[in-house]
DRENMAR-199762 format. One record per residue (C-alpha): z, y, x; residue in three letters. Coordinates in steps of 0.001 Angstrom, whole numbers, padded with zeros to 6 digits, always signed. Each point is the difference from the previous one (the first is absolute). Last residue first. Layout:
N
ZYXALA
...
This chain:
109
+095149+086763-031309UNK
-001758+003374-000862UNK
-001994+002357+002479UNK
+001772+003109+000896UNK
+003703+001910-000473UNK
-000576-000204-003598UNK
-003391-001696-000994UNK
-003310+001778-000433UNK
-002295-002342-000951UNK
-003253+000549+002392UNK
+001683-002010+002708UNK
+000902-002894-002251UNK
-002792-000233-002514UNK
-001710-002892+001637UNK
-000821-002204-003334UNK
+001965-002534+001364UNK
+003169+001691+001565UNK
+000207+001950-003311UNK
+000310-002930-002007UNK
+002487-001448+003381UNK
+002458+002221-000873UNK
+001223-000938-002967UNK
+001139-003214+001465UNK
+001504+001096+002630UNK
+001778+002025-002249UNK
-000441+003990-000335UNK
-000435+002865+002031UNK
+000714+003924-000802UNK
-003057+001145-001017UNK
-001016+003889-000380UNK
-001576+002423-002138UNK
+000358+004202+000127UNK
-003493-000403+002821UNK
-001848-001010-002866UNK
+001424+000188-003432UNK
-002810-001424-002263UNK
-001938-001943+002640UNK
+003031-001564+001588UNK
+000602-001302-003465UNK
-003347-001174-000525UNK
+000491-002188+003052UNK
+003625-001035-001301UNK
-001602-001017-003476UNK
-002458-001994+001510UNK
+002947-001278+002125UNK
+001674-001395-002621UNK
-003444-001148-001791UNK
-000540-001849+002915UNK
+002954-002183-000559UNK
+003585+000729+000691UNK
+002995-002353+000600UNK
+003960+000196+000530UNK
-000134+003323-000090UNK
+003154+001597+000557UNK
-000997+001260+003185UNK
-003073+001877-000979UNK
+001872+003753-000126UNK
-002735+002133-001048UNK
+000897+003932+000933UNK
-000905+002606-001493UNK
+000428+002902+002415UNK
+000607+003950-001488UNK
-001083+001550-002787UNK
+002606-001827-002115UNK
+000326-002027-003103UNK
-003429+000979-001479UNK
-001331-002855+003354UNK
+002534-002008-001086UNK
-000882-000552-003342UNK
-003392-000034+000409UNK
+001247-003204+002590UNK
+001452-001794-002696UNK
-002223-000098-002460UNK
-002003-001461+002901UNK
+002463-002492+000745UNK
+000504-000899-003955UNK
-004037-000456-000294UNK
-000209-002311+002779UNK
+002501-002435-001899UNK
-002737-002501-001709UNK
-002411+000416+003469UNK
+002725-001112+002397UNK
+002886+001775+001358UNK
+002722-002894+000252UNK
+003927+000940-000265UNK
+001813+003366+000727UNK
-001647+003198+000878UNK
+001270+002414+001626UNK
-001181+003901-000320UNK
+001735+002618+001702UNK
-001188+003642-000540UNK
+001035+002596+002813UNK
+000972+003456-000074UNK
+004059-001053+000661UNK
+000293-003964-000880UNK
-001781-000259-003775UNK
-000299-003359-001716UNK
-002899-002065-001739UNK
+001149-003286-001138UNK
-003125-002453-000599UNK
+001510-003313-001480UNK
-003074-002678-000368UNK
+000582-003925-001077UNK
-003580-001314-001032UNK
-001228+001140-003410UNK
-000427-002527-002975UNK
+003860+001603-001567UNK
+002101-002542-001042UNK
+000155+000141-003924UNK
């Protein structure tokens, strides 16, 4: 039986005292669950940077960046972006996140 889900793969990897996560596919409400999963993983991985890697995304919706926001929350100045799609991008374009998000190397896309 096909699962109901959208399409979701969260790796989480380590690169010297920081977390990578990537995730691959659409971020919607039915996967939200694996990303966060995901990111308390990380964040017992290492004490050092988690970092979201959005450019394997090929679509979020607001309960993506929900779950980025309460992210940010959780690990404060330990979390970072690194930029997605075009695509992605423009969720956090529209509900004017960009400065406060704190992307790699600045604002996203």
């Amino acid at each position: 039986m096909e699962d109901e889900r959208g399409e979701l793969d969260v790796p989480v990897d380590v690169e010297g005292s920081s977390a990578i996560i990537r995730p691959d596919g659409e971020l919607d409400i039915a996967t939200v669950s694996l990303l966060e999963r995901a990111l308390e993983r990380a964040a017992k991985l290492t004490n050092g940077r988690v970092v979201l890697d959005l450019q394997g995304l090929g679509f979020m919706d607001c309960s993506g960046l929900e779950a980025i926001l309460r992210a940010r929350e959780a690990l404060g100045e330990r979390f970072i972006l690194r930029a997605g799609t075009r695509r992605v991008h423009r969720v956090i374009e529209l509900a004017q996140l960009e400065e406060p998000l704190p992307f790699e190397g600045g604002s996203g896309a």
